[in-house]
N, C-alpha and C positions, 0 to 999 in steps of 0.2 A: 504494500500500500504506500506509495506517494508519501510522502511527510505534508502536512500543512505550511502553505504558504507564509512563511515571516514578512509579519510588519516593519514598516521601514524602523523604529522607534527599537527593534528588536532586532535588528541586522548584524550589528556589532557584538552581536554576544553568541555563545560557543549554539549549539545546537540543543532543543528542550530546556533552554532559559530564557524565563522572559520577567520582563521590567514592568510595573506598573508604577504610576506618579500620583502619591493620595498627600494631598495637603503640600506640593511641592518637595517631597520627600520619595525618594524613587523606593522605590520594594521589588524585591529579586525573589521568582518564585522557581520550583522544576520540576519538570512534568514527566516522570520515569517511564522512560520507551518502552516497558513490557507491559506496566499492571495499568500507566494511565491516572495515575495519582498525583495530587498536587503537594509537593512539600516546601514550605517556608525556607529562603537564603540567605535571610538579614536585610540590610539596605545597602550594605560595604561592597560595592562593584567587585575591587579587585577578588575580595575572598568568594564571592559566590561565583565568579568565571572562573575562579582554580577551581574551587568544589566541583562544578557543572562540569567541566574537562575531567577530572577523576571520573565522576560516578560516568561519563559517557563512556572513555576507554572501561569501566569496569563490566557494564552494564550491555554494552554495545557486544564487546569480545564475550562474555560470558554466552550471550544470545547464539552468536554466531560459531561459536564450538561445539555449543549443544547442537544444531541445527546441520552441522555436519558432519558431526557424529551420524545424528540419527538419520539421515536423509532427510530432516522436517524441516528445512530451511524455507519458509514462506510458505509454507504451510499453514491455512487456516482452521479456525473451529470450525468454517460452512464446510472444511473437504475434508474433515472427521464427522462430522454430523451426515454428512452425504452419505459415507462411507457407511456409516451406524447403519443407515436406515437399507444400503444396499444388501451387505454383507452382514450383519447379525440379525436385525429385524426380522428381513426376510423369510430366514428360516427356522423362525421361531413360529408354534406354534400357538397363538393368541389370538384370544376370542377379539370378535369387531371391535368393539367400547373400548377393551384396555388397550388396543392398537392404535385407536383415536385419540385417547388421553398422552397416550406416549409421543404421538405423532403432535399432538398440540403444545409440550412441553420440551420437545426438540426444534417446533418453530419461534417459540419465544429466545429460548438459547441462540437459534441464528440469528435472530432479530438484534439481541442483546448485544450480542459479542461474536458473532460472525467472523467480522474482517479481522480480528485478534488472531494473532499467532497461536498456536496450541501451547507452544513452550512455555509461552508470556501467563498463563491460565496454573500460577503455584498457589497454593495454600491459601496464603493473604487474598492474593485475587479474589478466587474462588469463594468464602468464606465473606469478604466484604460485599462482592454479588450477592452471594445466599441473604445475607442482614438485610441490606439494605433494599432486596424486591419481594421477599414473600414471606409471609407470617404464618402460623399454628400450621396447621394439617399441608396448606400450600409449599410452606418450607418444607418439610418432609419430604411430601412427593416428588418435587422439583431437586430437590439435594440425593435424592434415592438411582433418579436417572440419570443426572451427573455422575454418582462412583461407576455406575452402571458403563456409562458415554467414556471414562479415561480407563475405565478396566480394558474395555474394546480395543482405547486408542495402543495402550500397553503392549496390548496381546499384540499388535501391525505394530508396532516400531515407532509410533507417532508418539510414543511417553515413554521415558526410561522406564524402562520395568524394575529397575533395582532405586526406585526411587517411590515414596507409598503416595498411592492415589490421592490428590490433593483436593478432590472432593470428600475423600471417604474419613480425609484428618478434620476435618470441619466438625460442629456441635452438631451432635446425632438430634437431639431436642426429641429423644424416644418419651418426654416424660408429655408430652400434649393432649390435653384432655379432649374428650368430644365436646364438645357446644351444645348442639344441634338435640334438644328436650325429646324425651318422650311422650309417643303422641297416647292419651287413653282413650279407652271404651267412648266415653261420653262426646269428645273430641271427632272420635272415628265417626260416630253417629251422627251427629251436627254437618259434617263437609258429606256424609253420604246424604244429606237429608236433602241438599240444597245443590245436589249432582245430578246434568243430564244421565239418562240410564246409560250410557256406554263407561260412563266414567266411573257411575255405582256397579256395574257386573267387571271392571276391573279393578275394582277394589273389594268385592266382594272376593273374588279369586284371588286376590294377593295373600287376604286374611287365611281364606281356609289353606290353599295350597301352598303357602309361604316362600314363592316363588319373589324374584325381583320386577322391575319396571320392565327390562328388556324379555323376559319371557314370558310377560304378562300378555302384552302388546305384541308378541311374535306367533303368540298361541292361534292355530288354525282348526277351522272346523274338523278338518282331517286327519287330527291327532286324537278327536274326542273318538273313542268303541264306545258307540251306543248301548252295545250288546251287555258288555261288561263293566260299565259304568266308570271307565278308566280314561286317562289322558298321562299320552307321552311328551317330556319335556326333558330339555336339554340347555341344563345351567351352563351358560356363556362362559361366566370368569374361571369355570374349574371344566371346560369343555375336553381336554387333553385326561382327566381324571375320570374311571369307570363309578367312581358312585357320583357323577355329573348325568348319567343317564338313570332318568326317573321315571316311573309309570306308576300316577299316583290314582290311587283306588279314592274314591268317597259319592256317597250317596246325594250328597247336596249339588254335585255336577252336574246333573242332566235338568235338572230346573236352572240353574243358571245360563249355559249355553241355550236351551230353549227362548228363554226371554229373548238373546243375543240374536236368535235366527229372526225371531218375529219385529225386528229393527224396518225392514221391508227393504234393506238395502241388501242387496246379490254380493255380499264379499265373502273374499274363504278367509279373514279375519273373526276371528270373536268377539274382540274388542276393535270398533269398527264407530264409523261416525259421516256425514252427512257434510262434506267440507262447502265451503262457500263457492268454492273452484275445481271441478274435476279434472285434476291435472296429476302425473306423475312426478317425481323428483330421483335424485339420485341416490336416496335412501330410503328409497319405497318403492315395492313390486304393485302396490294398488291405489287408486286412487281414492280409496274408503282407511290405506291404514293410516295409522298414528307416527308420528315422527317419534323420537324419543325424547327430545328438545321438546318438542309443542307439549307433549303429552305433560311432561313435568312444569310449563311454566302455567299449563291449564290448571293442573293440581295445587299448585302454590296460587292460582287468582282464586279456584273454590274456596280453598283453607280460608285466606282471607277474608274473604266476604264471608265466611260465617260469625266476622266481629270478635271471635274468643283466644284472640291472637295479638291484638291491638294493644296489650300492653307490653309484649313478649317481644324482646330485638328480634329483627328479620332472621340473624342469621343463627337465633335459636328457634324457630320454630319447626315444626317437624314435618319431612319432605314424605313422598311416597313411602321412601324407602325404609321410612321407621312403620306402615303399618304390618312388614316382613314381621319386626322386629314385635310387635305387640301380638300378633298370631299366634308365635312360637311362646309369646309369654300367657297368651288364656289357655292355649293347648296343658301348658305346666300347670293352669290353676284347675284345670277340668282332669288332671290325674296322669297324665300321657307321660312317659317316659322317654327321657332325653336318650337316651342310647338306643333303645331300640325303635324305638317310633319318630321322635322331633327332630335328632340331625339328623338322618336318613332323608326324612325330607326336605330337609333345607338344605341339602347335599351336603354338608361339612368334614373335613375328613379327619377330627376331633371333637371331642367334646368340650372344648374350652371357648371353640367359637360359637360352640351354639350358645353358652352360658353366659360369653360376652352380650348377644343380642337378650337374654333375657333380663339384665341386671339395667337396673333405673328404673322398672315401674314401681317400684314400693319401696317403702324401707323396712329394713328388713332388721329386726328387734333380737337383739341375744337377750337371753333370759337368764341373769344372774340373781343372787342370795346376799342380803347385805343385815345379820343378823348383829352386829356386834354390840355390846352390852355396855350402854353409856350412863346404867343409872349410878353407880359409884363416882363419877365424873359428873353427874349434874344434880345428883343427891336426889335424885327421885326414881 
């Protein structure tokens, strides 16, 4: 990349120093050719052009050993990030959505810091990006594809390997609570009350079959056996995993899809709906199904408007994805067994995530003894 044109006011001085004049007092700042960070030089001309010449031979040469060493000499993040999505991505096997989300947080990265050297991307770098653009659960995920994106770059030669991942030295911040409240009975009740029917029979399904938003909404008539009162499904995020293949039994299916056919609308959707526009899109086989996107911003306008949300910040209120979560929590209150019966169906491939989704509706009371004998101490 081209260096930035110097101002005339800034000609005379070594290269990555520059001069500003505040109150007739010149100030000497310097601007580090790897990470892009601004550091203070005093006001004393002579001493911040020696400085600025040091750290240039230091900084300059360091760059340029490394870079021929490794063959990564102008090497950007966009032709590691290119590279990620060619050569690892590819032959991963990952459901749509988590390929989305990956794909969405590797455009932001090029966006960010694209035209940056890879080399120039150490620890500090890395670490003051991570601070300074994303917070709770975002920093996480965002910092998770990063160790991810220099582990890749390691394995091709684009990152010393004998040097540790300078996203993965970064604050793990493993300690981030959820936000996002649980939703209850009463709550579920109120947003189904004041639901078109397509939005009430997938949320009806979400509760009993504890499925997510994406197999809700993927659900075809042609999975339901009439005969046997069964519907096969296929959990996206654990698709590569055989307990991801479900064929779930219940007696309350064949009235719910009933309602769905009697819609008057021809689709091989269940959860299906009457759009303003019959038109396809690029992530839709029909023009009756649900986007994923529309479907969740429709659920968060219902919640809403049922008024019982209005004191509650946005970003605790509780999305689709929490009525999985309360499902599996009435299932436990009606007697059902977590091992044999509830993660089974929630396809889990432990018991610890189902019991994560159960915990936050109630509190939940230890029952201790506090007998101790304080009439000698208070004379009575």
């Amino acid at each position: 990349m081209a260096p930035r044109k110097r101002l005339r006011r800034n000609s005379d001085l070594p290269e990555n120093l520059y001069c500003e004049v505040r109150n007739g007092v010149p100030y000497f700042r310097y601007r580090r050719p790897d990470t892009r960070t601004w550091h203070t030089m005093g006001s004393i001309k002579p001493e911040a052009v020696a400085a600025a010449r040091q750290l240039n031979g230091l900084l300059s040469r360091e760059r340029d050993l490394i870079g021929s060493v490794l063959g990564t000499a102008d090497q950007t993040m966009s032709h590691l990030i290119d590279r990620y999505r060619k050569e690892h991505l590819a032959d991963k096997e990952l459901a749509a959505s988590t390929l989305q989300n990956i794909n969405y947080r590797l455009n932001r990265f090029d966006a960010d810091m694209g035209r940056e050297l890879i080399e120039s991307r150490d620890v500090k770098a890395i670490s003051e990006y991570l601070d300074s653009s994303f917070t709770r659960d975002s920093y996480v995920k965002h910092r998770n594809t990063l160790v991810d994106l220099f582990r890749f770059a390691q394995t091709k030669g684009l990152y010393p390997a004998d040097q540790e991942n300078p996203a993965e030295v970064t604050f793990a911040r493993s300690d981030v609570k959820k936000k996002r409240k649980r939703m209850t009975p009463a709550q579920f009740a109120a947003i189904h009350a004041i639901s078109p029917s397509w939005m009430q029979i997938a949320m009806e399904l979400a509760l009993i079959t504890l499925q997510g938003r994406y197999e809700v909404i993927g659900l075809k008539f042609s999975q339901f056996d009439q005969k046997t009162g069964t519907i096969r499904v296929i959990r996206q995020k654990v698709e590569k995993h055989e307990h991801a293949y479900l064929e779930i039994e219940s007696s309350r299916l064949a009235g719910i899809i009933s309602r769905a056919r009697r819609s008057g609308i021809a689709s091989p959707y269940i959860v299906h709906r009457e759009p303003e526009r019959r038109n396809t899109a690029q992530d839709r086989e029909h023009w009756s199904q649900l986007t994923a996107n529309h479907f969740s911003s429709e659920f968060r306008r219902l919640r809403d408007l049922t008024g019982i949300f209005d004191t509650v910040e946005r970003r605790e209120r509780p999305t689709f994805h929490e009525i999985r979560a309360l499902g599996s929590w009435l299932y436990k209150q009606q007697g059902y067994d977590n091992e044999s019966y509830i993660q089974p169906l929630m396809a889990h491939a432990d018991q610890k995530m189902t019991e994560h989704y159960q915990k936050g509706h109630e509190q939940q009371w230890v029952k201790v003894r506090a007998d101790l004998d304080v009439s000698d101490i208070l004379g009575h």
